[in-house]
DRENVEXMAR-191661 format. One record per residue (C-alpha): residue in three letters; x, y, z. Coordinates in steps of 0.2 Angstrom, whole numbers, padded with zeros to 4 digits, always signed. Each point is the difference from the previous one (the first is absolute). Layout:
! residues N
alaXYZ ...
END
This chain:
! residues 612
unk-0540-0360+0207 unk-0005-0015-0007 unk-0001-0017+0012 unk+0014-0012-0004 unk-0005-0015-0006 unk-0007-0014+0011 unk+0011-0010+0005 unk-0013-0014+0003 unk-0019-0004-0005 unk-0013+0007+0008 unk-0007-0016+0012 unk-0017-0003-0009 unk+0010-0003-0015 unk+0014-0010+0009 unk-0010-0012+0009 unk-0005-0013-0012 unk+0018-0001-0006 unk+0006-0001+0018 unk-0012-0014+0004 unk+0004-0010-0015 unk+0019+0002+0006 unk-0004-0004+0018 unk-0008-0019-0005 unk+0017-0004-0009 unk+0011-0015+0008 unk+0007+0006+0015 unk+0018-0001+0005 unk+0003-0015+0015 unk-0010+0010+0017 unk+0006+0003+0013 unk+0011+0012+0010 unk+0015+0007-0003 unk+0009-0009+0015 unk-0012-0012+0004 unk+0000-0009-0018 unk+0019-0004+0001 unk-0002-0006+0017 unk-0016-0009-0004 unk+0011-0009-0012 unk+0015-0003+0009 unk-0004-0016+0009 unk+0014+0000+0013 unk-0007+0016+0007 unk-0018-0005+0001 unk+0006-0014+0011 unk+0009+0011+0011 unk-0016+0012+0002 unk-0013-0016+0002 unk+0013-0005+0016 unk-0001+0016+0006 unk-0020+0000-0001 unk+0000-0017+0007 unk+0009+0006+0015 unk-0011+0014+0004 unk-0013-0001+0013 unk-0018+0005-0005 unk+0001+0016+0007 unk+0014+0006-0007 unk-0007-0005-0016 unk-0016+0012+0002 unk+0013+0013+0004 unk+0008-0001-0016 unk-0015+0004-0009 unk-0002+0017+0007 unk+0011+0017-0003 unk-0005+0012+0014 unk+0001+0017+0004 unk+0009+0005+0016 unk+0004+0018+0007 unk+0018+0006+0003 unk+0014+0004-0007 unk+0010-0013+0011 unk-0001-0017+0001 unk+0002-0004+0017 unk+0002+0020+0010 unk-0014+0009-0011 unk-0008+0017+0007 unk-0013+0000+0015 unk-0014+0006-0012 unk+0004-0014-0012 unk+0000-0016+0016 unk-0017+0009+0005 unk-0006-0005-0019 unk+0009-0014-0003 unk-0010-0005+0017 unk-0016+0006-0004 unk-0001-0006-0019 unk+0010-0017+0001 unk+0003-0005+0019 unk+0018+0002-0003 unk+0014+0012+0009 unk+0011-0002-0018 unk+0001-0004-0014 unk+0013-0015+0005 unk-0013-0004+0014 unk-0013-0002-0014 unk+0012-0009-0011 unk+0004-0014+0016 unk-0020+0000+0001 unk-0009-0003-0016 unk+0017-0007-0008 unk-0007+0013-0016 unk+0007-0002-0016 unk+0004+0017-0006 unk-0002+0020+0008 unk-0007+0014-0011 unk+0009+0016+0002 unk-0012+0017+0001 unk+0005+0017+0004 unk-0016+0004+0013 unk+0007-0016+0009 unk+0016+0008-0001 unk+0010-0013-0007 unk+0008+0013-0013 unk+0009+0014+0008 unk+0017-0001-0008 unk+0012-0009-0010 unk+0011-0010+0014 unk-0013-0001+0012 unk-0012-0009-0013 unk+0014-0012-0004 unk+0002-0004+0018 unk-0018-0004+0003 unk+0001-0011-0015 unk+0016-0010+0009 unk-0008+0002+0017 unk-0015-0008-0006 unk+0010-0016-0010 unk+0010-0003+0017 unk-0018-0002+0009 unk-0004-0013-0014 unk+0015-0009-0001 unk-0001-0002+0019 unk-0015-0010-0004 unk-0001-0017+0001 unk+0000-0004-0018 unk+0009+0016-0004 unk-0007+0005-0015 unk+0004+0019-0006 unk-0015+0010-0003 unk-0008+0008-0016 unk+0001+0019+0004 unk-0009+0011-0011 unk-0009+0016-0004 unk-0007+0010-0011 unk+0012+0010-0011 unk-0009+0005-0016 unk+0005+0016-0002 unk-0011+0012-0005 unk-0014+0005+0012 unk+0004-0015+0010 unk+0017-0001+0009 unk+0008-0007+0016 unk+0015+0003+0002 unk+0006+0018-0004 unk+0015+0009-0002 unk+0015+0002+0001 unk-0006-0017-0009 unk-0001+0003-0019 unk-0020+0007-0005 unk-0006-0005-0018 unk-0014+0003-0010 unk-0014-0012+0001 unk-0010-0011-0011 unk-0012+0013-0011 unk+0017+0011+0000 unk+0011-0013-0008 unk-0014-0005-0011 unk+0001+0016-0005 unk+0016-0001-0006 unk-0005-0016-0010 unk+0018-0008+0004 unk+0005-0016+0003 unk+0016+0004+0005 unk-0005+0015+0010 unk-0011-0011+0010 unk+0010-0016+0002 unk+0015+0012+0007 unk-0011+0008+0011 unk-0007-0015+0008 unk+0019-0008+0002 unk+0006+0016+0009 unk-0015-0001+0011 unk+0005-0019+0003 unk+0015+0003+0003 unk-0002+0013+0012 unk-0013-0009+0008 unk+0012-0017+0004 unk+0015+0012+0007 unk-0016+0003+0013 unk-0003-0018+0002 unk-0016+0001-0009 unk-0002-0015-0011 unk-0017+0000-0006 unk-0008+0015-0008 unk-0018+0000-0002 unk-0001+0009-0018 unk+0000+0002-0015 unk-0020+0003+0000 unk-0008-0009-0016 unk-0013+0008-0001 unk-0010+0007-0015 unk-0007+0016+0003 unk-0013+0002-0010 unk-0011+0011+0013 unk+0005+0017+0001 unk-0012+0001+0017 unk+0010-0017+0007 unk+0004+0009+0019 unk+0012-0013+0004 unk+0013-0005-0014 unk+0000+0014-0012 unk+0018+0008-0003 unk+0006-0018+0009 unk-0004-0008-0018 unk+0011+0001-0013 unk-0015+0004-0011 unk-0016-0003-0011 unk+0009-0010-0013 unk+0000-0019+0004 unk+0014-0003-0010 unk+0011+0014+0004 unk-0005-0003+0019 unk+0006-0019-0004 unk+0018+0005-0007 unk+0003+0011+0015 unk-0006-0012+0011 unk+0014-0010-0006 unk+0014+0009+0000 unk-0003+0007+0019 unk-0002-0018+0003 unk+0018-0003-0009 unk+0007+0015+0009 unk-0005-0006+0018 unk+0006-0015-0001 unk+0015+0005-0011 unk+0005+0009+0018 unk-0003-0016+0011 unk-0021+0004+0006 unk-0011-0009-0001 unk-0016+0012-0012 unk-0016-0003+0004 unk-0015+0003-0014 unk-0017+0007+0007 unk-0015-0001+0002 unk-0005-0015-0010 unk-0013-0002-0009 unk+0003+0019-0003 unk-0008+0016+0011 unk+0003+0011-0017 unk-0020+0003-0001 unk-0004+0001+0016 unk-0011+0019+0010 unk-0001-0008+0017 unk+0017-0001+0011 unk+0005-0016+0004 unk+0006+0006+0017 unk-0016+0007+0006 unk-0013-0010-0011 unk-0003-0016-0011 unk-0001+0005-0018 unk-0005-0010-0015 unk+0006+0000-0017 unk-0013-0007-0013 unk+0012-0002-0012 unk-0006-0016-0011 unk+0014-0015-0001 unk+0003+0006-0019 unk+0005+0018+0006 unk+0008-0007+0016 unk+0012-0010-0010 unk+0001+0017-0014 unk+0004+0012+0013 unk+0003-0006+0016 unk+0011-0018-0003 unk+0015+0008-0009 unk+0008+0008+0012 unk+0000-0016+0012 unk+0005-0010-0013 unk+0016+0009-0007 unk+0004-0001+0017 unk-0001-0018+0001 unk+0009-0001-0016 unk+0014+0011+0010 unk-0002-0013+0010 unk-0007+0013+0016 unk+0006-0008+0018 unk-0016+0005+0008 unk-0018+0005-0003 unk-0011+0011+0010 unk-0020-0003+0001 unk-0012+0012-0002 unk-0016+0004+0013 unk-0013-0001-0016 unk-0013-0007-0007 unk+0000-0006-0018 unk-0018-0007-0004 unk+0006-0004-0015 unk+0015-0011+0007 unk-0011-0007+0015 unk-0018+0002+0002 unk+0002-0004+0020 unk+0002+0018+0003 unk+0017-0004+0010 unk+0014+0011-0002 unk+0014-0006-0011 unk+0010-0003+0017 unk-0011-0012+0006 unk-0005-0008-0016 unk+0006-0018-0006 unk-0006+0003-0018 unk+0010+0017-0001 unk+0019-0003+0009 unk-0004-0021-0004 unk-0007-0004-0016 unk+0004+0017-0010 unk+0017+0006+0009 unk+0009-0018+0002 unk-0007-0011-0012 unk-0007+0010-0015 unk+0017+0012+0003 unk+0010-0013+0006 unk+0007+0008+0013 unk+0008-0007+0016 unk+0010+0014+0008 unk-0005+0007+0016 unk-0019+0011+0002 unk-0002+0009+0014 unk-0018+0010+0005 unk+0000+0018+0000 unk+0000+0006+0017 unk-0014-0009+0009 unk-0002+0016+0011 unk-0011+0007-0016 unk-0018+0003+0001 unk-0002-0008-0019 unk+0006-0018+0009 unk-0010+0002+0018 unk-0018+0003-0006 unk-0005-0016-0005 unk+0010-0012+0015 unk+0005+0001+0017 unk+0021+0004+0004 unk-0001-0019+0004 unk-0005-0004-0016 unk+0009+0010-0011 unk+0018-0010+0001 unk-0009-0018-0001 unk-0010+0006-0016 unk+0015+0006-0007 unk+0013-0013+0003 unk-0016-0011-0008 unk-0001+0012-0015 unk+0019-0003-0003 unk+0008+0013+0009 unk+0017-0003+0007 unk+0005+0014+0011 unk-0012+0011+0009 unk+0002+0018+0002 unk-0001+0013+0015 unk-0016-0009+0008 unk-0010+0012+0012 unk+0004-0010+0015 unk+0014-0014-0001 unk-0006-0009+0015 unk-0019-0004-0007 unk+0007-0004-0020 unk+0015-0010+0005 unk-0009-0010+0014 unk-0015-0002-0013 unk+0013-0007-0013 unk+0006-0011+0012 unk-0016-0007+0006 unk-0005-0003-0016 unk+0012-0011-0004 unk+0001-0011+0017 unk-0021-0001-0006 unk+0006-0006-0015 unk-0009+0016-0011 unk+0017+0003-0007 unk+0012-0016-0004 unk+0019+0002+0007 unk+0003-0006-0017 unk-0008+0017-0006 unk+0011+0011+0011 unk+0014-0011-0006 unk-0003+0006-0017 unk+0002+0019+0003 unk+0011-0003+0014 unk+0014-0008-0014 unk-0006+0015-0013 unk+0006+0013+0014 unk+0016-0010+0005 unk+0005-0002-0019 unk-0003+0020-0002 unk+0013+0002+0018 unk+0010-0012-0010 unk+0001+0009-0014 unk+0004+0013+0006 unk+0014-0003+0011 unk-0005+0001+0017 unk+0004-0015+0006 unk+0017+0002-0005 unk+0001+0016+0008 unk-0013+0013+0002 unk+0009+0014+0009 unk+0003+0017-0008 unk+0016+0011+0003 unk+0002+0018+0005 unk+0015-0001-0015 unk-0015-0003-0010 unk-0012+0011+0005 unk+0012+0013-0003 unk+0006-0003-0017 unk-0019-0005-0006 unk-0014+0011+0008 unk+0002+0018-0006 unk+0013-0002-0012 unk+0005+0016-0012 unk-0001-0015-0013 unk-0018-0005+0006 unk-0006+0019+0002 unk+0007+0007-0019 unk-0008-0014-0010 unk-0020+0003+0010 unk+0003+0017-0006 unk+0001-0004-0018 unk-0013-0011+0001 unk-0009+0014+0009 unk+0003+0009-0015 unk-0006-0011-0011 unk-0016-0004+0007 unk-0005+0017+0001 unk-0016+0005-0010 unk-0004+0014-0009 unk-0018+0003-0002 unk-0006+0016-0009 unk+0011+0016-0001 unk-0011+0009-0014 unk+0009+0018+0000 unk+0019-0010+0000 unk+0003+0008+0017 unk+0011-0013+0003 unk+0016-0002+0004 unk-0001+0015+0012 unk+0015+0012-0004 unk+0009+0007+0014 unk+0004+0016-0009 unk-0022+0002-0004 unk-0006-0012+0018 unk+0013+0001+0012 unk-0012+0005+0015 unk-0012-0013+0004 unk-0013-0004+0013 unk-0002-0020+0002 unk-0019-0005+0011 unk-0010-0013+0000 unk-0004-0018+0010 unk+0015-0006+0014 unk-0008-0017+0002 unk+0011-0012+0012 unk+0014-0007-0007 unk-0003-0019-0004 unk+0018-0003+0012 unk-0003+0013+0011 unk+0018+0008-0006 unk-0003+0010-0016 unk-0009+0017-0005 unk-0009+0009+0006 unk-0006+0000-0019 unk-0002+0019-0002 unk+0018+0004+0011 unk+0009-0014-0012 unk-0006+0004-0016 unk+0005+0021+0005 unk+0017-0005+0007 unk+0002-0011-0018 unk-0003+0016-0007 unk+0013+0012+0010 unk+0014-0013-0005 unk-0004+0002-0017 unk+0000+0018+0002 unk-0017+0007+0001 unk-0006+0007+0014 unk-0012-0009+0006 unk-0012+0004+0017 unk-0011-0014+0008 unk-0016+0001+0006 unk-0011-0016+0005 unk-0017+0003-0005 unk-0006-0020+0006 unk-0011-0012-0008 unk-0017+0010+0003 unk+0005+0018+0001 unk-0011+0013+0008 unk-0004+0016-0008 unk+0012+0007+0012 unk+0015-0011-0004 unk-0006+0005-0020 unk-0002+0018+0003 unk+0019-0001+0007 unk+0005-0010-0015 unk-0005+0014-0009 unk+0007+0016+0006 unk+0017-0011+0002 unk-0004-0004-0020 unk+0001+0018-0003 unk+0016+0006-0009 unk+0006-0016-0003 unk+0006-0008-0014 unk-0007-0017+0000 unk-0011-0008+0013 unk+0003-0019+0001 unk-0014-0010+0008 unk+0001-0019+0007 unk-0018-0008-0002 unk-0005-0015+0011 unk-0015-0012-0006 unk-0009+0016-0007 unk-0021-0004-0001 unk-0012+0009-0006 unk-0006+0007+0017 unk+0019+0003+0005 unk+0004+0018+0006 unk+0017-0005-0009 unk-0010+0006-0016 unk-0005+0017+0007 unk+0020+0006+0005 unk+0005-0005-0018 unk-0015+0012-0007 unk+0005+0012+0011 unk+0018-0001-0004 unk-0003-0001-0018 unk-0009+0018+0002 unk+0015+0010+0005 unk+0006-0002-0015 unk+0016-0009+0005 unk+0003-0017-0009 unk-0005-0014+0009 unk+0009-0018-0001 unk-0008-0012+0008 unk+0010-0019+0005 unk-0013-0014+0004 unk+0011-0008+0014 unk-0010-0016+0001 unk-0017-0002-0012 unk+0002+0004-0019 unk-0016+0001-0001 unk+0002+0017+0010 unk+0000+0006-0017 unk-0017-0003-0006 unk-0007+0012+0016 unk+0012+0015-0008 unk-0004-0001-0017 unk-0006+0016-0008 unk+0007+0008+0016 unk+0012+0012-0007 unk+0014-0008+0008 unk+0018+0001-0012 unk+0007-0018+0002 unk-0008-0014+0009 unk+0015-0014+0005 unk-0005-0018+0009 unk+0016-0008+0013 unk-0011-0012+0007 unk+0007+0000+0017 unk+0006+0014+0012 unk+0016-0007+0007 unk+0016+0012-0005 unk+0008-0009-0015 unk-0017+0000-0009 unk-0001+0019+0006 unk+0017+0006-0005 unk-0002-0009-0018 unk-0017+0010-0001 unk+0013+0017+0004 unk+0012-0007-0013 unk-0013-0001-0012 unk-0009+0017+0003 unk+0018+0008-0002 unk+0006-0008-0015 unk+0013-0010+0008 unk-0007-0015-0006 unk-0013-0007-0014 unk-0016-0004+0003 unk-0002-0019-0004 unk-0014-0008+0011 unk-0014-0005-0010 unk-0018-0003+0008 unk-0003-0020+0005 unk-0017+0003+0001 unk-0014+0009-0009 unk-0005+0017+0008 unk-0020+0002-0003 unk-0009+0017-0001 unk-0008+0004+0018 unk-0016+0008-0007 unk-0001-0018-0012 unk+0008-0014+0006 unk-0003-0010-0018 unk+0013+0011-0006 unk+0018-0002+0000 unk+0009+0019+0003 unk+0017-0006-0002 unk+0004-0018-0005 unk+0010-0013+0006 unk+0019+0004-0008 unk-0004+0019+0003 unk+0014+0010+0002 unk+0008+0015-0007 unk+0018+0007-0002 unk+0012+0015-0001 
END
């Protein structure tokens, strides 16, 4: 079959155009909810009375969002005091809270903060009556990180959607501005109200080990029209979004968590492949901006990571982009931020760069007690903190939580889950699905010809900690559909006895389905597809993360190659779908897919895709 037609440019032949379109006039900046409350003059004096009656301390605190352990704020678990104890020098996460007067908590399921539906929404109010008990009762920021995709907190019964590279896949605005509403809303039933996503970034590095299927794509422009509706879709369902990692981690092959890498993009391709995104954003008028732990040469020679750099977050970010909503760091507990300045200098740097909130800082004590001294010194104005202190109120403005930032169990219940919520991520599922290669028109698998089918492959962890296994998911998928359908988890690096089982359980079947996993060209992922494909049974094989898994299996024999771009269920049971005809094919690639044994050569382009 022939691949459909692109449905956009291939990025070396976009990026000029997008350039040219990105220096155009730019609608007023700012954010979504901060603009209208920057403007509104009767508000502003409200906040400027509040920060005027705030003592120095508890305006340091409002700088930082903090991790905390528990899933309780005030009675958490044993385990969870001894870390809280250990990490922060706090019991709880109300204890902290009283302490460093913080302005926003984090959520993250290994600080188990996530575990259900009622429980999370009772954290959420636990922790706004510790902040209201406050002197200056001022209700916090709580946030996470709710991409969807490969990087998800808060799992189900809560609704799971397909992340970035899968809905730019399915190349639709409307996909992808309803996706991020049901997520928002889902996420304020829970009290969250600030959600660190959507990720702009351009990924133009298919080796790129920490962004990857977390873009939207390669394409600038398309990248920028997707930016904007999750933007629209988030704060359509009252959350605040949050674009990251400016100025753009799109081309980077050092991890920012454990490294500091450096993008030598020039200024001209900076602003052709990089800037898009963050300005579509702003034109969305984005409520918050992440920073990113890299250097860009290019952007400042200092050799300071954009998070800690005045020309970056200063001169390019606020007053060559004109934006003035909120910019919060990264988490400060990454390697790419800590190899160049102490813990105590870090948050002073920052704040100095133009940062307004700091996130997740190794140890609270030594960055919040730094800020603090730096400012009684005089390093850092009062007036400074002021600044971003008003930017941070006007977003908890704008947001409602000084009105009232309590969620309901009611609420909980009619949102989270919802059968409403839960159909529509299967469609979109569906239509993000990518069909690769399928030279023989194996597919649609026919009951009647492939009824009995034996799924293997990869079980990597689901992002949530509440979905797959992959290969169990993908086979039950199948029995509902009425195949018959055994499982058999062959992991990420099979041994040759895990391959030589694969096999004889390949034997007499009619179809062998295979889940890849970041496939190299060392992996022994390689091997149990050769091995399969010799029995003589057709092999399907489903890249549940990388597309680029592709590349490492051409000229492998294999009868249809897919790409999901996540593991999580509803991207699995669209991939059944798919396979068994129930539904159409419609993803097309969002980024090119380069021969392995040439790189300089594009296998399949961007806007591959076949159909039925």
């Amino acid at each position: 079959m022939p691949h459909r037609t692109s449905r956009r440019t291939l990025l070396t032949a976009t990026a000029a155009v997008t350039a040219a379109a990105a220096t155009g006039g730019l609608a007023a900046p700012a954010s979504a909810f901060a603009s209208a409350h920057s403007a509104n003059a009767s508000t502003d004096r409200r906040l400027r009375r509040i920060i005027a009656g705030m003592s120095l301390e508890e305006k340091v605190g409002q700088l930082f969002v903090m991790r905390v352990y528990g899933h309780s704020a005030t009675e958490p678990d044993q385990a969870d005091i001894d870390a809280n104890l250990k990490e922060i020098g706090v019991r709880t996460a109300a204890e902290l809270i009283s302490t460093y007067h913080v302005g926003g908590i984090i959520y993250f399921t290994w600080a188990h903060n996530t575990r259900d539906p009622h429980q999370i929404a009772e954290l959420s109010n636990g922790l706004q009556r510790a902040a209201l008990a406050g002197r200056s009762r001022i209700p916090l920021l709580v946030s996470t990180d709710q991409e969807h995709g490969i990087v998800c907190r808060v799992g189900e019964p809560a609704t799971l959607l397909p992340g970035a590279m899968a809905l730019g896949a399915g190349g639709s605005r409307s996909d992808t501005r309803r996706a991020a509403w049901i997520a928002g809303a889902e996420l304020a039933a829970l009290g969250i109200n600030q959600n660190y996503a959507p990720d702009a970034d351009v990924n133009v590095n298919p080796a790129n080990p920490v962004i990857g299927v977390r873009s939207f794509g390669s394409d600038p422009a398309a990248v920028a029209d997707l930016v904007a509706a999750q933007v629209k879709g988030y704060q359509g369902a009252g959350v605040a979004a949050t674009a990251k990692h400016f100025p753009g981690h799109g081309d980077t092959s050092t991890d920012s968590h454990t490294g500091l890498p450096v993008i030598n993009h020039t200024r001209a391709q900076w602003e052709e492949l990089d800037a898009p995104p963050f300005r579509a954003a702003i034109r969305a008028r984005i409520d918050s901006i992440m920073t990113a732990h890299i250097v860009v040469p290019a952007l400042d020679p200092s050799g300071d990571p954009a998070t800690l750099s005045r020309p970056i977050l200063t001169s390019i970010l606020r007053e060559e982009l004109g934006y003035d909503g909120v910019v919060v760091t990264d988490s400060l507990g990454m390697e790419g931020v800590r190899t160049k300045y102490g813990d105590d200098r870090v948050p002073v740097l920052a704040l100095l760069a133009g940062v307004d909130q700091l996130l997740n800082p190794p140890k609270l004590s030594v960055a919040w007690n730094a800020v603090l001294e730096a400012v009684r010194s005089g390093e850092i104005s009062e007036a400074r903190i002021d600044e971003s202190i008003l930017r941070i109120l006007r977003l908890k403005s704008g947001l409602g939580l000084f009105g009232d930032p309590f969620v309901s169990r009611r609420g909980v219940d009619r949102t989270v889950g919802s059968r409403t919520h839960r159909a529509a991520a299967d469609r979109i599922a569906e239509r993000t699905t990518t069909l690769l290669d399928d030279p023989g028109s194996l597919l649609p698998l026919s009951r009647r010809t492939h009824r009995d089918l034996l799924v293997v492959g990869a079980d990597p962890a689901s992002p949530s900690g509440t979905t797959g296994p992959p290969t169990g998911t993908l086979a039950k998928a199948f029995g509902e559909l009425g195949f018959i359908a055994r499982a058999l988890s062959t992991g990420t690096a099979p041994s040759q006895a895990k391959i030589d089982e694969a096999v004889a359980a390949a034997r007499g079947r009619d179809a062998v389905i295979v889940a890849t996993y970041n496939v190299t060209a060392a992996s022994s992922q390689r091997r149990l597809v050769a091995a399969l494909v010799a029995t003589g049974v057709p092999v399907v094989v489903v890249a549940v993360r990388n597309p680029y898994d592709a590349a490492h299996l051409d000229g492998s024999g294999v009868a249809a190659i897919l790409a999901t771009y996540s593991w999580t269920d509803v991207e699995l049971r669209a991939a059944a779908r798919v396979i068994a005809g129930g539904a159409e094919p419609e993803g097309a690639l969002p980024v090119p897919v380069q021969r392995a044994d040439d790189p300089t050569q594009v296998l399949y382009p961007v806007g591959h895709g076949l159909s039925y």
